[in-house]
PDB file of N, CA, C and O in Angstrom:
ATOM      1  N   UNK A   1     -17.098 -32.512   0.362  1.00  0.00           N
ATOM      2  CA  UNK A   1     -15.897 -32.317   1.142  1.00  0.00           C
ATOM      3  C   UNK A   1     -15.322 -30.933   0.837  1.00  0.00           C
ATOM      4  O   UNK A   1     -15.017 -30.697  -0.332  1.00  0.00           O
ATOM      5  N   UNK A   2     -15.132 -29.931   1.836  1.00  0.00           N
ATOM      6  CA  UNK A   2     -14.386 -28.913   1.737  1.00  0.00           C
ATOM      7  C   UNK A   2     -12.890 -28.423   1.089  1.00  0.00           C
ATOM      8  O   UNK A   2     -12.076 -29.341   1.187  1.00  0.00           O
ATOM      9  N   UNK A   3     -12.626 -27.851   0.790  1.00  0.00           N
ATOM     10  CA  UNK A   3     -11.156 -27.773   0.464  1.00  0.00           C
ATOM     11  C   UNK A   3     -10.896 -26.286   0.277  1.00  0.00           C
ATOM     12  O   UNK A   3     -11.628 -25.353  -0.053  1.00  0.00           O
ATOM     13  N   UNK A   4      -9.383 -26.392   0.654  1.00  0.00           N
ATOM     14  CA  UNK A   4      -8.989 -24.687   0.902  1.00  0.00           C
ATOM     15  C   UNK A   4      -8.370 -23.905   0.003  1.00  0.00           C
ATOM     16  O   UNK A   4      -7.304 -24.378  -0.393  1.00  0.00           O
ATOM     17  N   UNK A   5      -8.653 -22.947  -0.419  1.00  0.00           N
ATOM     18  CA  UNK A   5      -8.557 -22.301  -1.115  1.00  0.00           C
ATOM     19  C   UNK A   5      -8.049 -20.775  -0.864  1.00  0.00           C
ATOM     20  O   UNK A   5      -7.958 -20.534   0.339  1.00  0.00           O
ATOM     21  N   UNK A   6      -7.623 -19.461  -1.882  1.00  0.00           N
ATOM     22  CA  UNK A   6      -7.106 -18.238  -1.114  1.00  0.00           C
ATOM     23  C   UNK A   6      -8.390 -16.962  -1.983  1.00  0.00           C
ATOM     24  O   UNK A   6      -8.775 -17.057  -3.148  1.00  0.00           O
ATOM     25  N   UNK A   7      -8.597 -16.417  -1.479  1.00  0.00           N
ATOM     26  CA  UNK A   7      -8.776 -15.471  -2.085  1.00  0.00           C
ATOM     27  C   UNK A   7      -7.753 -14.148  -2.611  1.00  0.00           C
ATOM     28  O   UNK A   7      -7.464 -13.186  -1.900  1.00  0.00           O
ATOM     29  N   UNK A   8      -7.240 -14.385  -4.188  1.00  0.00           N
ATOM     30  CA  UNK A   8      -6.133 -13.123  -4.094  1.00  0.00           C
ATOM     31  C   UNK A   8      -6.286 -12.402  -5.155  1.00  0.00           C
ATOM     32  O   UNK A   8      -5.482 -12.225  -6.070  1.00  0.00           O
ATOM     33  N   UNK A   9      -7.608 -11.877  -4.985  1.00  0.00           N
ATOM     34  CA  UNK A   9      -8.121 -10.391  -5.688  1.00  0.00           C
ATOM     35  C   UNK A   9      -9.865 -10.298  -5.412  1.00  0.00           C
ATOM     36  O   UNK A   9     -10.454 -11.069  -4.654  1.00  0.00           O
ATOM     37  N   UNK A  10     -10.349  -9.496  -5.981  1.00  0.00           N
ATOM     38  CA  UNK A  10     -11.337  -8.807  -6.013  1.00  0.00           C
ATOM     39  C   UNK A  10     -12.380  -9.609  -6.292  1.00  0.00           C
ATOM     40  O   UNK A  10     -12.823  -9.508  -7.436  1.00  0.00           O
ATOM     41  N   UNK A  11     -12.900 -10.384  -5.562  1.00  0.00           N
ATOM     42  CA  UNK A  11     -14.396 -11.466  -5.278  1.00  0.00           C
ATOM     43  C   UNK A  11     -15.416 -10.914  -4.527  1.00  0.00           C
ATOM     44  O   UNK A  11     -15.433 -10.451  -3.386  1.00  0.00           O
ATOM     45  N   UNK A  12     -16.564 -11.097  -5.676  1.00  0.00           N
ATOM     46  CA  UNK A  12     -17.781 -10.688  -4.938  1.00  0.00           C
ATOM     47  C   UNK A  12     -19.024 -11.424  -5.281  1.00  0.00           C
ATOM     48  O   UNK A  12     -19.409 -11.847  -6.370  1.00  0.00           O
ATOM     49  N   UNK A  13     -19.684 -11.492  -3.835  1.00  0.00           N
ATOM     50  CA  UNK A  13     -21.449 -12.163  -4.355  1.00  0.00           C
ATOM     51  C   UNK A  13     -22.454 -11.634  -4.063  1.00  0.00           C
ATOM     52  O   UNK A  13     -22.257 -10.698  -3.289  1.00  0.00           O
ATOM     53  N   UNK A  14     -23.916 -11.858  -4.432  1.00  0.00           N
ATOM     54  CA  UNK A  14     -24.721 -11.370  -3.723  1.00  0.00           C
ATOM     55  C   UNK A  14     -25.825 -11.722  -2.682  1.00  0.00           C
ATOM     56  O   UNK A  14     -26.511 -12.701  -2.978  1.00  0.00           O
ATOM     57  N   UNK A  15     -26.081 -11.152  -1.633  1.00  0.00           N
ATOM     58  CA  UNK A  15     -26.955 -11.698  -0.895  1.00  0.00           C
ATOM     59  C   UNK A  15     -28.454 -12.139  -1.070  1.00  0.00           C
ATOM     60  O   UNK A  15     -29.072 -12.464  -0.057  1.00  0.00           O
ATOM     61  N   UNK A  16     -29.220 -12.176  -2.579  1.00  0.00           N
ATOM     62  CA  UNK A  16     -30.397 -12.313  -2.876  1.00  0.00           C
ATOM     63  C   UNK A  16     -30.290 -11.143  -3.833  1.00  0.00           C
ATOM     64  O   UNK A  16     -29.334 -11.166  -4.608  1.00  0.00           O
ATOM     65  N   UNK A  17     -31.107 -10.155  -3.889  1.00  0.00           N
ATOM     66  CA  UNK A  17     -31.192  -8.931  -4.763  1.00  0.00           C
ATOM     67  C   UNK A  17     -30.336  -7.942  -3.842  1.00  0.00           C
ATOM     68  O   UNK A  17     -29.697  -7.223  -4.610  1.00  0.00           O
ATOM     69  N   UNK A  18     -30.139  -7.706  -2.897  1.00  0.00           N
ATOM     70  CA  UNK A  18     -29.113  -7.202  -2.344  1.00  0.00           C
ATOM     71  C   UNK A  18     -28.166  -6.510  -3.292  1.00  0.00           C
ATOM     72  O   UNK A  18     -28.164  -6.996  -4.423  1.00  0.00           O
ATOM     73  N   UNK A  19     -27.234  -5.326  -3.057  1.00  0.00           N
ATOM     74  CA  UNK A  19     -25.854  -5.206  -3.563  1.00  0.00           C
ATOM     75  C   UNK A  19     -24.281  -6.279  -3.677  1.00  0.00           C
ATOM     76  O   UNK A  19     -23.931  -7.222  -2.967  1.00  0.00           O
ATOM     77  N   UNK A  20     -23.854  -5.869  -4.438  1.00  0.00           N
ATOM     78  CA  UNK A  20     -22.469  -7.017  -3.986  1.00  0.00           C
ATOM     79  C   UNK A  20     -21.786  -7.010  -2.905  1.00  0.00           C
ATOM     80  O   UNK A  20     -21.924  -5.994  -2.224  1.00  0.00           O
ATOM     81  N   UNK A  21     -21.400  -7.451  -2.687  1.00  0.00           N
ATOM     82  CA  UNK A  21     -20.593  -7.830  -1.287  1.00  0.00           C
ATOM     83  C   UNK A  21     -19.381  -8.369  -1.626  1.00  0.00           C
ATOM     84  O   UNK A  21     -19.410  -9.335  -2.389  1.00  0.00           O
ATOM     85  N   UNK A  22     -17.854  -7.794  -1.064  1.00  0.00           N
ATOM     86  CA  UNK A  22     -16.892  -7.899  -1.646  1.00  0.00           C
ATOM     87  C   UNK A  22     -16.295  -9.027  -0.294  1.00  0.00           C
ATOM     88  O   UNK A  22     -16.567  -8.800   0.885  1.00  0.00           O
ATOM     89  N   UNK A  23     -15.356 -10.380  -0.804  1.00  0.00           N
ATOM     90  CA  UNK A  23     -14.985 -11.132   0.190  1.00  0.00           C
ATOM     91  C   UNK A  23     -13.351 -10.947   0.356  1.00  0.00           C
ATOM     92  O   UNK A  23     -12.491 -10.909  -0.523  1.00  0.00           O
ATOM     93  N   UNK A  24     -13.246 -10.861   1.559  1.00  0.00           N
ATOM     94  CA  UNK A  24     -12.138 -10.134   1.745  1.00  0.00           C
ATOM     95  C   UNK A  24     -10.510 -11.077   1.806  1.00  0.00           C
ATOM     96  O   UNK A  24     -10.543 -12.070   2.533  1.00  0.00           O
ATOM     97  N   UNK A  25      -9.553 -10.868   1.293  1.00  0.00           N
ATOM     98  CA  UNK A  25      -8.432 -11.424   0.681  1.00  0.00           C
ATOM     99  C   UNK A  25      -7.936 -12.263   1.772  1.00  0.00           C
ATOM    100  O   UNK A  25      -7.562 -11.680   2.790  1.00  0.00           O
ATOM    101  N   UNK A  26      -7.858 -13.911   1.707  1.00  0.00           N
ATOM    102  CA  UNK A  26      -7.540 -15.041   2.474  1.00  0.00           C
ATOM    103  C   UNK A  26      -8.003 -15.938   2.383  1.00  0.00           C
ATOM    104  O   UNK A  26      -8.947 -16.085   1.607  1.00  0.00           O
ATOM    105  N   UNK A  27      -7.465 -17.046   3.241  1.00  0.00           N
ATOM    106  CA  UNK A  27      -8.025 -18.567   3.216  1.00  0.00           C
ATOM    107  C   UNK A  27      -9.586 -18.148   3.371  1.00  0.00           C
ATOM    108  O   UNK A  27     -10.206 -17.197   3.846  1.00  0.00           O
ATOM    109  N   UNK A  28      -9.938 -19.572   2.604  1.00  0.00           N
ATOM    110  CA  UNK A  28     -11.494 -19.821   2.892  1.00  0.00           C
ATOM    111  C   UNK A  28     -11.685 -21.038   2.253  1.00  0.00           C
ATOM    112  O   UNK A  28     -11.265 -21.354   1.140  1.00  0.00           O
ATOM    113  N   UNK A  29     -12.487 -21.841   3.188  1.00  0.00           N
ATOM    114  CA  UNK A  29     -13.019 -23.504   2.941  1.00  0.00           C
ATOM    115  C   UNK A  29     -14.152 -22.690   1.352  1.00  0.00           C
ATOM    116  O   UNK A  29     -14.777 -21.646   1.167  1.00  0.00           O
ATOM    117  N   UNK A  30     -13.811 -24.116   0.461  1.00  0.00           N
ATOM    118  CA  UNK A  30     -14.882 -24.241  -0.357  1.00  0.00           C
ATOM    119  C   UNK A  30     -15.312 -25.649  -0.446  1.00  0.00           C
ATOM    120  O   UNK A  30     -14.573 -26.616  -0.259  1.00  0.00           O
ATOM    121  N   UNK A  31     -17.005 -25.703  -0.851  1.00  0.00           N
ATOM    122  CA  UNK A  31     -17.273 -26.889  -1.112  1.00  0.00           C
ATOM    123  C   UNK A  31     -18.204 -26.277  -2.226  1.00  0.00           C
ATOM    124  O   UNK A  31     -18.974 -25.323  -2.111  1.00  0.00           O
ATOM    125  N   UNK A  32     -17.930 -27.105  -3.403  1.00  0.00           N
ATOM    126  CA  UNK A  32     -19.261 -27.097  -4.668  1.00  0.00           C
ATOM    127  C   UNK A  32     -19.313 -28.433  -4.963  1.00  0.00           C
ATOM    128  O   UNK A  32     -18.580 -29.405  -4.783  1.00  0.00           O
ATOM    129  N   UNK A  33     -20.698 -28.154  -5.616  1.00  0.00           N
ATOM    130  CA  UNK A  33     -21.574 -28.678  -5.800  1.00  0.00           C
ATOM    131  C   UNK A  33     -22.084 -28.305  -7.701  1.00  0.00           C
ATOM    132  O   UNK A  33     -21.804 -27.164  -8.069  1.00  0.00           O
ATOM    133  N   UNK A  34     -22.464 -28.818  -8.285  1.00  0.00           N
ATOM    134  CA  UNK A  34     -22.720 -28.919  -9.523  1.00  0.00           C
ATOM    135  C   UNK A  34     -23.227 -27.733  -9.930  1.00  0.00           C
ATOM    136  O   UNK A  34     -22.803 -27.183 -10.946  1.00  0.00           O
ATOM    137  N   UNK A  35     -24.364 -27.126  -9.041  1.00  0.00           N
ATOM    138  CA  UNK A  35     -24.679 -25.891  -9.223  1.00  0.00           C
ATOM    139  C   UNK A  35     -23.960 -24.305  -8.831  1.00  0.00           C
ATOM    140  O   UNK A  35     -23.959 -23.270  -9.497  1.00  0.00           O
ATOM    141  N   UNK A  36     -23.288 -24.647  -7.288  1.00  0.00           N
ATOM    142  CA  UNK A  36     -23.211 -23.473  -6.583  1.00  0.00           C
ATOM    143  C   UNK A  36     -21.869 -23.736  -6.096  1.00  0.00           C
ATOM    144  O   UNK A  36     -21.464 -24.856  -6.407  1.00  0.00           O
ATOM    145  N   UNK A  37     -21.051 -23.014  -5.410  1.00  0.00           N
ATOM    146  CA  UNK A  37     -19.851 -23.180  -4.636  1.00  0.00           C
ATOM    147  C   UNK A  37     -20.457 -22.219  -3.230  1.00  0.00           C
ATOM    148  O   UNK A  37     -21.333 -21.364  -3.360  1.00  0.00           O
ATOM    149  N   UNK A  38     -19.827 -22.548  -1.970  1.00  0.00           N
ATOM    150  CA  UNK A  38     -19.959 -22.104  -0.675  1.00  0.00           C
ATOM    151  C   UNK A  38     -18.820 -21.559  -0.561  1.00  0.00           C
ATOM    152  O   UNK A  38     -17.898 -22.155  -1.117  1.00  0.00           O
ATOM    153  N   UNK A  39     -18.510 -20.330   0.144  1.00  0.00           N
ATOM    154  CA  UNK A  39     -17.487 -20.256   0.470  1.00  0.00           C
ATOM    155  C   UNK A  39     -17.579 -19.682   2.397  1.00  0.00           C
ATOM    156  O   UNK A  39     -18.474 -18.894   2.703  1.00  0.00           O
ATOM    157  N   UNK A  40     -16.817 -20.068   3.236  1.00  0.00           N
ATOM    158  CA  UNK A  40     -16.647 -20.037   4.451  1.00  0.00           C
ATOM    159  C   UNK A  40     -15.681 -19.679   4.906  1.00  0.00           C
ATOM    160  O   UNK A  40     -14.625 -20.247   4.628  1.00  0.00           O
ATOM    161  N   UNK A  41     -15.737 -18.515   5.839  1.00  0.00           N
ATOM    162  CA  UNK A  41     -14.105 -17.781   6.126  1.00  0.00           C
ATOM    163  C   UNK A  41     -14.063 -17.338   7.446  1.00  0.00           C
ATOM    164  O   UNK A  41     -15.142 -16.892   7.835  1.00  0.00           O
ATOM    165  N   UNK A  42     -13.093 -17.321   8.312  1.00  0.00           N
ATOM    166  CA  UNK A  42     -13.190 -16.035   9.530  1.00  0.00           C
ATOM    167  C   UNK A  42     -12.209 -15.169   9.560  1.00  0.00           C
ATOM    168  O   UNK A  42     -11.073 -15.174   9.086  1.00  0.00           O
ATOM    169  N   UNK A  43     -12.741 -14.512  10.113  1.00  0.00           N
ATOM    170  CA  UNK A  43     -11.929 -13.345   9.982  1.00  0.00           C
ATOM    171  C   UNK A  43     -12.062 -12.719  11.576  1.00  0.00           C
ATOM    172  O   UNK A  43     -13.153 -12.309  11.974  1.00  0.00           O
ATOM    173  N   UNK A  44     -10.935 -12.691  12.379  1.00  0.00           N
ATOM    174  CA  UNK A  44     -11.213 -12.273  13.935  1.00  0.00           C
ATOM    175  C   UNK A  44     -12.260 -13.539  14.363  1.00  0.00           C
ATOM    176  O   UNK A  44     -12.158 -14.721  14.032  1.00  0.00           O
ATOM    177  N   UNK A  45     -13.309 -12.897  15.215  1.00  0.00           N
ATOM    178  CA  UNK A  45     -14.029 -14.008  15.730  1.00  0.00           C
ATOM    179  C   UNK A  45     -15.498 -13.658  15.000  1.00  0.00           C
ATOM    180  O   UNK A  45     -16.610 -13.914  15.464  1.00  0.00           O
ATOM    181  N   UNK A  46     -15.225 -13.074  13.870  1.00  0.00           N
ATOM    182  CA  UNK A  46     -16.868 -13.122  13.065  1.00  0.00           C
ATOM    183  C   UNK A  46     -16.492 -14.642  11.907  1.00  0.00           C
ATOM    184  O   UNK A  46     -15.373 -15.043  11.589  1.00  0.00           O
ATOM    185  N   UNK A  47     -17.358 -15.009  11.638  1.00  0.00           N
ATOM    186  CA  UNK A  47     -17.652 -16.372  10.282  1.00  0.00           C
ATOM    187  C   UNK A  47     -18.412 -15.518   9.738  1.00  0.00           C
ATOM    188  O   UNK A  47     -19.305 -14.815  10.210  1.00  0.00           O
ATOM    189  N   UNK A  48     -17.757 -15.687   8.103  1.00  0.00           N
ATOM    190  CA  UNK A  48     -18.749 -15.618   7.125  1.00  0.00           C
ATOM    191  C   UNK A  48     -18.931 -16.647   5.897  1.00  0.00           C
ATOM    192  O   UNK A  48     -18.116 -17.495   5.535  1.00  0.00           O
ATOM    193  N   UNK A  49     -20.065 -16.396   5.399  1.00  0.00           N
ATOM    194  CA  UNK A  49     -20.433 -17.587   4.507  1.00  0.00           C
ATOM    195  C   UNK A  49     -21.021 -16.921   3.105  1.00  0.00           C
ATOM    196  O   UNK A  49     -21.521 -15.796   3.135  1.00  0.00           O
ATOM    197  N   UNK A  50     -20.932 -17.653   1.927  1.00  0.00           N
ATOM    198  CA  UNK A  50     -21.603 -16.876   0.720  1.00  0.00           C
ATOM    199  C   UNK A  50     -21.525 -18.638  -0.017  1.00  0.00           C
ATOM    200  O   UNK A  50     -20.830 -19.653   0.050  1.00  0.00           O
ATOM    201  N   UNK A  51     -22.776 -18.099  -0.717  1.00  0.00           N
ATOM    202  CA  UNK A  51     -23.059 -19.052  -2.216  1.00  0.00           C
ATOM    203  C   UNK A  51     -23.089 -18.032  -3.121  1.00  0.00           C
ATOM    204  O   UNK A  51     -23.583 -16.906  -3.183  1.00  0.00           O
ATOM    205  N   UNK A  52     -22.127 -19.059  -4.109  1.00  0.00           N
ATOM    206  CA  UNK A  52     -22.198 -18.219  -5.537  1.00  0.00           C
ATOM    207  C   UNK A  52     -22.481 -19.427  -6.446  1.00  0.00           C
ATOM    208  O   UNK A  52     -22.277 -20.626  -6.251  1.00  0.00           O
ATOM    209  N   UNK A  53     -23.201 -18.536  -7.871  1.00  0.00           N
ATOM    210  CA  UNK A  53     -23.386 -19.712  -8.961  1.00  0.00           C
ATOM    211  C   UNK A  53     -22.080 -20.689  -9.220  1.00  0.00           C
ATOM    212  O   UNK A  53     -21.256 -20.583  -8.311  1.00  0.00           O
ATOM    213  N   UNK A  54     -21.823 -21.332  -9.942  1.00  0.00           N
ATOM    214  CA  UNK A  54     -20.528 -22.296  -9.961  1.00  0.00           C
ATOM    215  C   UNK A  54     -20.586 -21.748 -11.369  1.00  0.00           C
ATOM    216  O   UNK A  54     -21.253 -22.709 -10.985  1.00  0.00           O
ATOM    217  N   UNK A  55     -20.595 -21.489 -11.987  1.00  0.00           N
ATOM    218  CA  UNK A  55     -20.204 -20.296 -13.713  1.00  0.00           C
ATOM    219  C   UNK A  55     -19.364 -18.983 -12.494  1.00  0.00           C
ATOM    220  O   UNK A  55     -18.136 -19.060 -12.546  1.00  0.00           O
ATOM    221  N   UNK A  56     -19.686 -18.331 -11.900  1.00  0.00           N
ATOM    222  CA  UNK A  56     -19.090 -17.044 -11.149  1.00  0.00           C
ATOM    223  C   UNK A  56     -18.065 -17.752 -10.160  1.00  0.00           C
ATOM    224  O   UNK A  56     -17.253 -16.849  -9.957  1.00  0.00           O
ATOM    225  N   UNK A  57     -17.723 -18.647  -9.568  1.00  0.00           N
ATOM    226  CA  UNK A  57     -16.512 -19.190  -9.174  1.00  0.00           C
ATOM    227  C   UNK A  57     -15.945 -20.018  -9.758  1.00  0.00           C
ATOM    228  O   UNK A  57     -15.290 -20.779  -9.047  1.00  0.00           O
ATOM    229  N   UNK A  58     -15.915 -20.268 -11.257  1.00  0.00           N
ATOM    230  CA  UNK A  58     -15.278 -20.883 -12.197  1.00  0.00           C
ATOM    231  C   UNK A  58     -14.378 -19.543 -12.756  1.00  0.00           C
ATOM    232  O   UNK A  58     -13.193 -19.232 -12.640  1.00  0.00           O
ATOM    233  N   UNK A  59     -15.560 -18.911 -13.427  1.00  0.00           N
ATOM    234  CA  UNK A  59     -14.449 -17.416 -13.700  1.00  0.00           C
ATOM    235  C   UNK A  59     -13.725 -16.827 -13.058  1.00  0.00           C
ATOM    236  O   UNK A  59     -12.809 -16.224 -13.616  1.00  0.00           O
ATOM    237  N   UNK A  60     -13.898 -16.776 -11.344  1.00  0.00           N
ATOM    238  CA  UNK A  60     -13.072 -16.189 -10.586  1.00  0.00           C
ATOM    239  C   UNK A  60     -11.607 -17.377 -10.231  1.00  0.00           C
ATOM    240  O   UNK A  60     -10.530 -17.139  -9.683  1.00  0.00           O
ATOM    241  N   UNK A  61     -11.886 -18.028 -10.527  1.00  0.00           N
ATOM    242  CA  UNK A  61     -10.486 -19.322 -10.578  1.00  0.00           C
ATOM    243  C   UNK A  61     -10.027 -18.822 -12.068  1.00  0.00           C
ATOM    244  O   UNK A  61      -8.911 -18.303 -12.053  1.00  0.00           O
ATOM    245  N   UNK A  62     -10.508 -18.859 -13.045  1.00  0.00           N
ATOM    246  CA  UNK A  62      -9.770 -18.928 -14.167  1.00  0.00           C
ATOM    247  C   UNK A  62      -8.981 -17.777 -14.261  1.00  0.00           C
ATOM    248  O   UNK A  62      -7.781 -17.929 -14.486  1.00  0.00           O
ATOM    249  N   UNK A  63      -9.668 -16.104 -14.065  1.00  0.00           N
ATOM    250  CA  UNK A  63      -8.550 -15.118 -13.228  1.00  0.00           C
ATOM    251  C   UNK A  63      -8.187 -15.225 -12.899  1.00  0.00           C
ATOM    252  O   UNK A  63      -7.174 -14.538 -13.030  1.00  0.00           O
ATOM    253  N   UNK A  64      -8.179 -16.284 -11.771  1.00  0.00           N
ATOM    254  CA  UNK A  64      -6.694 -16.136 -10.788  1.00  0.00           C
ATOM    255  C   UNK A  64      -7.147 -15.302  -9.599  1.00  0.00           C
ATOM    256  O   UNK A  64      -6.262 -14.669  -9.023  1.00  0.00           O
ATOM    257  N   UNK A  65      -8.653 -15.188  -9.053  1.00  0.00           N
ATOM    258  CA  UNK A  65      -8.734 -14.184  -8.200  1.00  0.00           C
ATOM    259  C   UNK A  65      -8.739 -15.315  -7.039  1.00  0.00           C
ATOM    260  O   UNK A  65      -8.175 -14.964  -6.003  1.00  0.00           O
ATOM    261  N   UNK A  66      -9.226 -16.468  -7.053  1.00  0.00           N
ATOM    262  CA  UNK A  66      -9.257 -17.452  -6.284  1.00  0.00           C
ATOM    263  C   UNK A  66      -8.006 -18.778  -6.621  1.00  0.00           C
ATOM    264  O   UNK A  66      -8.119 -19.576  -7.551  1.00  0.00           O
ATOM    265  N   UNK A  67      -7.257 -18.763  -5.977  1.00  0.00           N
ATOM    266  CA  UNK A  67      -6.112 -20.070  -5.648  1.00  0.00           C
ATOM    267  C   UNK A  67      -6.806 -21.251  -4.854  1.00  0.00           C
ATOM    268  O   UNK A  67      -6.902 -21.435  -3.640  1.00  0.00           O
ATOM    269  N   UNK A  68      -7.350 -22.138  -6.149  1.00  0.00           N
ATOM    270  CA  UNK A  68      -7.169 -23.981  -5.125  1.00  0.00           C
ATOM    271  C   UNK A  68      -5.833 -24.455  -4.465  1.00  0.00           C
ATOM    272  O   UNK A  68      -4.812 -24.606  -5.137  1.00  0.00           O
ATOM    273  N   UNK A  69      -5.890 -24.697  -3.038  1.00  0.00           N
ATOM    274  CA  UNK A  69      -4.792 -25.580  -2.879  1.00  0.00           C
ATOM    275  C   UNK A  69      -5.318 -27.175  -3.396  1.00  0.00           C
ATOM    276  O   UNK A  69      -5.924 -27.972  -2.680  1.00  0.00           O
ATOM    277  N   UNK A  70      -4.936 -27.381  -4.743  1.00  0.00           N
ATOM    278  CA  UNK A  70      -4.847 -28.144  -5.449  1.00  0.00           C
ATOM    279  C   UNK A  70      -6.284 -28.693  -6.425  1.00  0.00           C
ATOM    280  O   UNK A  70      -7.203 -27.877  -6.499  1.00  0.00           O
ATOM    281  N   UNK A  71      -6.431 -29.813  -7.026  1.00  0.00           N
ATOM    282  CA  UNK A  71      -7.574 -29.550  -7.519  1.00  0.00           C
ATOM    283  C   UNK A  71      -9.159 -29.384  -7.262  1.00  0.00           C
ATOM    284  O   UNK A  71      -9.594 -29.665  -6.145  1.00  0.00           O
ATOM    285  N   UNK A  72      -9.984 -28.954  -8.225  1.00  0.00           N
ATOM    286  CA  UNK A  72     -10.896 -28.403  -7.859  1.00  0.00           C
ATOM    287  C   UNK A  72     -11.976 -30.020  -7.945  1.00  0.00           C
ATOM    288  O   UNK A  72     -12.154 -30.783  -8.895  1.00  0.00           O
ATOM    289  N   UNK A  73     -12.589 -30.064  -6.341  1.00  0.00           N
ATOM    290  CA  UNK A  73     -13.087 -31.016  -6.079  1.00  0.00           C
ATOM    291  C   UNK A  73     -14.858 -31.060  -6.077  1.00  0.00           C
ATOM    292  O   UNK A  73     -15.430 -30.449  -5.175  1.00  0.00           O
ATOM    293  N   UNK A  74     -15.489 -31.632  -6.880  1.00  0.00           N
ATOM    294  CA  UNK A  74     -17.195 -31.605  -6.385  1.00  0.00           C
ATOM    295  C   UNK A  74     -17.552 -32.295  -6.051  1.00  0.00           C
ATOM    296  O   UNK A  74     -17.161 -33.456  -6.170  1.00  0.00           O
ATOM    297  N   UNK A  75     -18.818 -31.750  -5.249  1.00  0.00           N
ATOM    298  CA  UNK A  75     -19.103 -32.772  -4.662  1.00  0.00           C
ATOM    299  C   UNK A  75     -20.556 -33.964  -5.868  1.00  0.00           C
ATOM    300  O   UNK A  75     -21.119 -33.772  -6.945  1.00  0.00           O
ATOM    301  N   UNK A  76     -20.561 -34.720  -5.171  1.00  0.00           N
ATOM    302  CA  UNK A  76     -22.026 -35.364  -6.024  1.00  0.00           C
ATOM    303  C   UNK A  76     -23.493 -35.116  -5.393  1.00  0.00           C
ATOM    304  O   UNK A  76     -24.492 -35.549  -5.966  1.00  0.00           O
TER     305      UNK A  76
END
């Protein structure tokens, strides 16, 4: 199950070996999972989507770069 969340600072993932990719400051659905977190956003009429490890969106919550609206839910 999804749940919403803010982005309010400096989050980034990567696309495979790719460079980082910085996600840009606002709402965005998350859903994790034991391993990974999703994150899903629009912005205008583009969607974007990223997986990150769930260790790298744990740290970015414990900064404070990411706001749960309320607690942090996994899935099974």
């Amino acid at each position: 199950m999804a749940q919403i969340a803010h982005i309010v600072g400096k989050v980034e993932y990567r696309g495979g070996d790719g460079p980082a990719v910085e996600i840009r400051e606002g709402p965005v659905e998350v859903s994790v999972s034991i391993n990974d977190a999703t994150l899903s956003w629009v912005e205008e009429e583009v969607h974007g989507s990223a997986a990150m490890p769930i260790a790298d969106f744990r740290r970015y919550v414990k900064e404070g770069k990411i706001k749960l609206d309320g607690p942090l839910q996994v899935e099974a």
